[in-house]
C-alpha positions, 0 to 999 in steps of 0.5 A: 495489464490494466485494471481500474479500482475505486478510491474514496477522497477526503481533505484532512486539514491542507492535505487530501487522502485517497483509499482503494477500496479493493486493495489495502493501499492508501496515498496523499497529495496537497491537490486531490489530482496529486493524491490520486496520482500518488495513489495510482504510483503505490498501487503499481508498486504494491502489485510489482513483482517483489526482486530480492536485493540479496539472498534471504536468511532462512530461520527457526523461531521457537515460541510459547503457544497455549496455556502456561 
């Protein structure tokens, strides 16, 4: 499935930045295009389905909530 997003640009220093606005994901390049092909690579990996490598470990936490 392709779907399009918006992204702002902005130049810090030597470097270029590009935002999403619709997902919080962000990327960098030393040329605008490359900062926007970055961004369109993190965006495909932030929306790919998640493979685990190994098994999980399942755990309890305790934790103090509230007042003491």
């Amino acid at each position: 499935m392709r779907r399009s997003f918006t992204a702002t640009v902005w130049q810090e220093g030597d470097w270029y930045v590009v935002q999403c606005l619709e997902v919080d994901v962000a990327s960098q390049g030393e040329t605008e295009e490359e900062a926007l092909s970055n961004l369109r690579e993190a965006l495909e990996l932030h929306f790919e389905e998640p493979r685990a490598t190994s098994a999980p470990k399942v755990r309890q936490v305790e934790v103090d909530v509230g007042a003491s």
